[in-house]
N, C-alpha and C positions, 0 to 999 in steps of 0.2 A: 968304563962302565956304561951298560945300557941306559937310558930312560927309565925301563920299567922296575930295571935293578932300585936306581935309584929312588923308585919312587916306592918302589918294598922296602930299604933302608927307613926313611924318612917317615915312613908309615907306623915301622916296628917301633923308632924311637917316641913318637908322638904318644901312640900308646901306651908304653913303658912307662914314660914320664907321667903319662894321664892317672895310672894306674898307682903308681910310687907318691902323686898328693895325694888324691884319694885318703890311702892307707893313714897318713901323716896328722888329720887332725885332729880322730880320737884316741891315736896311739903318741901322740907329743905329751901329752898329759899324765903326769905320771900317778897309777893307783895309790888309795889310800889315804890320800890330803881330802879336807875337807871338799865337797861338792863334786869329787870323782865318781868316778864307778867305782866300787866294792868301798868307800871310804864315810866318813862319819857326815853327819847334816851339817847343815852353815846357817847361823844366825850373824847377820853384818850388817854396817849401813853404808851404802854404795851412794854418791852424792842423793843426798838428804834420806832417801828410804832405807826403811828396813827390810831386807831382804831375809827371808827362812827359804829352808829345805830340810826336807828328811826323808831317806830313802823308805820306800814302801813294799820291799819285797815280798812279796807273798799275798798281796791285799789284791783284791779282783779287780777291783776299778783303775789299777794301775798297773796293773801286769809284774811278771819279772822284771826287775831291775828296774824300777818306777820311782817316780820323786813325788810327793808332792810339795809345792814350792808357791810361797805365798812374795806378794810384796804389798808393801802397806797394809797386810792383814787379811788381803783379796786373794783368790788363787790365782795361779797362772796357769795356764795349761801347757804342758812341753810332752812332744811325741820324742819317742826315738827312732832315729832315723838306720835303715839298716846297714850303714858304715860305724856307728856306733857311738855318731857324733847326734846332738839333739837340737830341736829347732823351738821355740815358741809360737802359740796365737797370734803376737802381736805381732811378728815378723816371720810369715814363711820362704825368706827367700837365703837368709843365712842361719848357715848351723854352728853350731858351738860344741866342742871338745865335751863340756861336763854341763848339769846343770847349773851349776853356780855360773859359767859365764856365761850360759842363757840370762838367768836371771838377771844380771849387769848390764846386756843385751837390750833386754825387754825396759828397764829401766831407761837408756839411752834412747829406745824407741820412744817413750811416755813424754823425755822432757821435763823439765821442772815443775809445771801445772799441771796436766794432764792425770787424773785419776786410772787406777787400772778399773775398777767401777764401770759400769756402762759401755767398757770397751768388750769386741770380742776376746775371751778367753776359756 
């Protein structure tokens, strides 16, 4: 094999692979459980807080397939990302499969003390 063969292999595979996670973190979650996409709202408590969600389909301020998603009673703000996976305010640098485990997310981000209050959201 050439060099440049080889370096088209290794290129294709890299890709591939790039493209196969990608696809894998909002499609491992399976529809219909609480805090998915097309699936019913989640009231829970995730160490200490309570965590809501309820989807908001149709409502303008949230777009298609929208949540809006409270913790401790404050909202949180979560975009969707266009893999299909969502991210929060408090953290935009990982995204999450479903609202709900943004929400547990954003919670982890806060900490024990930490109010979502006064933070950007």
């Amino acid at each position: 094999m050439t060099r440049r063969h080889l370096i088209t292999v290794a290129a294709a595979a890299t890709l591939g692979a790039v493209g196969a996670f990608r696809g894998l973190r909002a499609k491992d979650e399976p529809e219909g459980l609480p805090g998915s996409p097309g699936g019913p709202g989640f009231d829970e408590t995730y160490r200490g807080r309570r965590i809501q969600g309820e989807p908001t389909t149709g409502e303008r301020d949230h777009g298609p397939d929208g949540w809006r998603v409270t913790v401790d009673g404050q909202p949180l703000g979560l975009m969707r990302r266009s893999d299909g996976s969502y991210l929060s305010m408090l953290d935009h640098y990982q995204s999450y499969a479903t609202p709900l485990a943004a929400a547990r997310g954003a919670v982890d981000e806060l900490g024990p003390h930490q109010a979502l209050s006064g933070r950007l959201h």
